[in-house]
C-alpha positions as CSV (number, residue, x, y, z in Angstrom):
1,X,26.8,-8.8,-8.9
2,X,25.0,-11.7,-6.9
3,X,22.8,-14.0,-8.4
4,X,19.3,-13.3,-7.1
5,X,17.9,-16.4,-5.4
6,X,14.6,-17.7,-6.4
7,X,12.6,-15.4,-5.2
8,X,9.1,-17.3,-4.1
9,X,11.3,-20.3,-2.9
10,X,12.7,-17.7,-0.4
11,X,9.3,-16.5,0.7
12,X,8.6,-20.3,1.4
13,X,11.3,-20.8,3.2
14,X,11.0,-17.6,5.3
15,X,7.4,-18.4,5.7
16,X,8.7,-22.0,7.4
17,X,11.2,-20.2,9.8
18,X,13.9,-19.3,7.8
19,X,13.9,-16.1,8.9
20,X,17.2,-15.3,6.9
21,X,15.3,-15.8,3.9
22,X,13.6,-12.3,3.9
23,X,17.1,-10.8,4.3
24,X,18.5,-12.8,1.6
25,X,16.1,-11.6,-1.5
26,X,15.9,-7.5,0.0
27,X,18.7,-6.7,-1.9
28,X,16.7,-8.1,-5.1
29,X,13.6,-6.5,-4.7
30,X,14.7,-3.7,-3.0
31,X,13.7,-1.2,-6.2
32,X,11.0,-2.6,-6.8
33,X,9.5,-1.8,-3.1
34,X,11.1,1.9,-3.7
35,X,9.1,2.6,-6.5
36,X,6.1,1.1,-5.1
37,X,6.5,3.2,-1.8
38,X,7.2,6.6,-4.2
39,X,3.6,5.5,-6.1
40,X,2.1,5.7,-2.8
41,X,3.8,9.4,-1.4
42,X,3.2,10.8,-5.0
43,X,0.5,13.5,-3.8
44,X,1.8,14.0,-0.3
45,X,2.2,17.2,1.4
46,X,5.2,19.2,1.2
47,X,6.9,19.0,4.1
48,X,5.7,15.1,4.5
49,X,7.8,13.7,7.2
50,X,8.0,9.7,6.0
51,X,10.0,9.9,2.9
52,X,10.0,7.2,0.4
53,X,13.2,5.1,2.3
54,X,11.2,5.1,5.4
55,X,8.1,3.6,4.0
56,X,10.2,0.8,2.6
57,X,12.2,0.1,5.7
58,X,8.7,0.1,7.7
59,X,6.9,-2.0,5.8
60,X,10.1,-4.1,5.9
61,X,9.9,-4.7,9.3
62,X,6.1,-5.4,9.4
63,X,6.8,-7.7,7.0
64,X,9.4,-9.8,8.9
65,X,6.4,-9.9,11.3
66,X,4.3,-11.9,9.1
67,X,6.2,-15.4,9.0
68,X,3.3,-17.7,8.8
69,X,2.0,-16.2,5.4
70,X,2.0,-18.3,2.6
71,X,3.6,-16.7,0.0
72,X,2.4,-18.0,-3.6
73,X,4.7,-16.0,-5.7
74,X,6.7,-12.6,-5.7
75,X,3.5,-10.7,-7.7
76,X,1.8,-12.0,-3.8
77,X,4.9,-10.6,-2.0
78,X,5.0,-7.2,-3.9
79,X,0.9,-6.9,-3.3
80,X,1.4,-7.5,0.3
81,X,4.1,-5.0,0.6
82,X,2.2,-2.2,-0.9
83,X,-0.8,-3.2,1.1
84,X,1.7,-2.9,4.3
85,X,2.2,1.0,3.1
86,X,-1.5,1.5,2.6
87,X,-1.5,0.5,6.2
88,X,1.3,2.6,7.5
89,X,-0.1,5.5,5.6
90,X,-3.5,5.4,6.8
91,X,-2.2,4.9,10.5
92,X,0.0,8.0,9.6
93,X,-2.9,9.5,8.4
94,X,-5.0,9.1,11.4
95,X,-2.2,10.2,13.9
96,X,-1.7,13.4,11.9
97,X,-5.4,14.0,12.1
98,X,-5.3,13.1,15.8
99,X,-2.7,15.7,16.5
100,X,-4.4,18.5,14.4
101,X,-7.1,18.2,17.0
102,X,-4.7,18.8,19.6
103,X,-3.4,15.1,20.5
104,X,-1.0,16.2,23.2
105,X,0.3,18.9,21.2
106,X,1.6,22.5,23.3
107,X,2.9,24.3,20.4
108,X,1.1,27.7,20.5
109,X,3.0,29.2,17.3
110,X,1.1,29.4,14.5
111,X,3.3,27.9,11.3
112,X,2.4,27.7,7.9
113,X,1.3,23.9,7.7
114,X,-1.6,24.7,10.5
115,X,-2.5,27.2,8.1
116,X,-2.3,24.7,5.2
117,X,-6.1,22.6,5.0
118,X,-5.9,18.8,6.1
119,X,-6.6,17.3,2.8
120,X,-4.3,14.5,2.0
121,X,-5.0,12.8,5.3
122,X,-8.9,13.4,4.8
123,X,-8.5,11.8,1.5
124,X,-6.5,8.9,2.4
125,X,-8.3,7.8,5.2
126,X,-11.7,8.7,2.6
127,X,-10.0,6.3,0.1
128,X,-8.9,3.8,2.6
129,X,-13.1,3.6,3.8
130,X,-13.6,3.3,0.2
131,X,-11.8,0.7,-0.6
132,X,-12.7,-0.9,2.9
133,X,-16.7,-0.9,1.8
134,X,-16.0,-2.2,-2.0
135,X,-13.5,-5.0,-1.0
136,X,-16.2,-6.2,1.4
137,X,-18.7,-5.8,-1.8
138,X,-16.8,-7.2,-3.9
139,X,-13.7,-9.2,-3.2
140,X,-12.0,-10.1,-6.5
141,X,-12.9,-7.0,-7.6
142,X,-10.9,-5.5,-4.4
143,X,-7.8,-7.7,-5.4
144,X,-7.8,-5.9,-8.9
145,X,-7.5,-3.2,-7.3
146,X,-5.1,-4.3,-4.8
147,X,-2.3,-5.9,-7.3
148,X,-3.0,-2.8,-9.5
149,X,-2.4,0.3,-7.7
150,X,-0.9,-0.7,-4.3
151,X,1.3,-3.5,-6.3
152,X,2.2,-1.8,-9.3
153,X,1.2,-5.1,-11.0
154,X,0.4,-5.0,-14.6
155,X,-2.5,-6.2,-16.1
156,X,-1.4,-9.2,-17.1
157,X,0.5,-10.1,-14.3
158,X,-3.1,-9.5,-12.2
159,X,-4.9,-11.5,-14.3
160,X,-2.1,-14.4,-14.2
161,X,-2.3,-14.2,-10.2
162,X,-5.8,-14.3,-10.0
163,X,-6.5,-16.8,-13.1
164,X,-8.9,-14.8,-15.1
165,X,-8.6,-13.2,-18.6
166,X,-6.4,-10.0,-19.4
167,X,-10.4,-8.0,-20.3
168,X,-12.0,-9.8,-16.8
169,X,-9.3,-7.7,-15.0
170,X,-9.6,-4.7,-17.2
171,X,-13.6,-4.6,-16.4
172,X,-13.2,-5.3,-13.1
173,X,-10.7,-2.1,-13.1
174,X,-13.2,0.1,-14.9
175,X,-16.0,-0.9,-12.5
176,X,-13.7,-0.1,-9.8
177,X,-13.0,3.2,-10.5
178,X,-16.5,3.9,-11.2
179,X,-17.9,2.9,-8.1
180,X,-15.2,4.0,-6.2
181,X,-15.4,8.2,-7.6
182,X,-19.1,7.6,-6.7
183,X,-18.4,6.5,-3.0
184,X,-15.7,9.1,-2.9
185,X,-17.9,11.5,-4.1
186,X,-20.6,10.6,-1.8
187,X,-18.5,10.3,1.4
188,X,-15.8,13.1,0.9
189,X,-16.4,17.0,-0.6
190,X,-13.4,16.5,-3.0
């Protein structure tokens, strides 16, 4: 088995044109982005048509597209990279809805997922405008949230990234959910 390279001296270097560098740690943090793209399908529809490997390989490649970030660590990286499949799933979200209202579609046949109600998307894009409004409330806050559940970060790696005490990122976490089941609540019939 290789030795795995220094993981943020790689992001460094891919963020100063290596662009080799992203290629070389992959193989390192490869499970890492697999179970962070299965945290974010957990819920899904049946039937869901971007499995877990295809969320990883797309946000791969928007992430190749980011070269001037600067990366401070891998706790960064792996925060980014679920961010990335917040993205894509939202976008999938929205194009699923799109079609649903007949975006070009000429199928006539009725099948069992028309029948099925639109709920995952709704709540996705619902959380997604959730999130949107309490990040823009409150930033840090957001970034709890962010390294948390679309990282996969654990508490005390948060509160390391973000230099505040292990019970700061535990309030912030209970204040988050709080306010975001109200806005939820408010914005979406769940």
């Amino acid at each position: 088995m290789a030795t795995p390279p220094d993981i943020t001296a790689q992001l460094r270097a891919f963020a100063g044109g290596d662009h080799e560098a992203l290629d070389k740690i992959m193989p390192f943090v490869y499970a890492q982005l697999k179970r962070l793209a299965h945290a974010r399908l957990v819920g899904e529809r049946r039937g869901h048509t971007l499995n877990t490997t295809g969320l990883v390989h797309e946000a791969y490649l928007r992430l190749a597209e980011i070269s001037e970030m600067e990366w401070k660590d891998r706790s960064h990286f792996f925060a980014m990279a679920s961010t990335v499949m917040r993205r894509i799933l939202v976008n999938y979200a929205l194009k699923r809805k799109a079609a649903k209202r007949g975006g070009g579609a000429v199928d006539a046949t009725l099948d069992e997922e028309r029948l099925l109600p639109d709920e995952p998307a709704t709540i996705i894009l619902a959380l997604d405008e959730s999130l949107k409004r309490f990040e823009a409330q409150y930033p840090r806050h957001g970034l709890v949230v962010q390294h948390r559940f679309f990282g996969g970060l654990a508490i005390e790696e948060i509160a390391h990234s973000l230099n505040v005490s292990t019970r700061t990122v535990d309030r912030d976490l209970k204040f988050a959910r709080a306010w975001l089941s109200r806005d939820l609540k408010q914005s979406v019939d769940l």
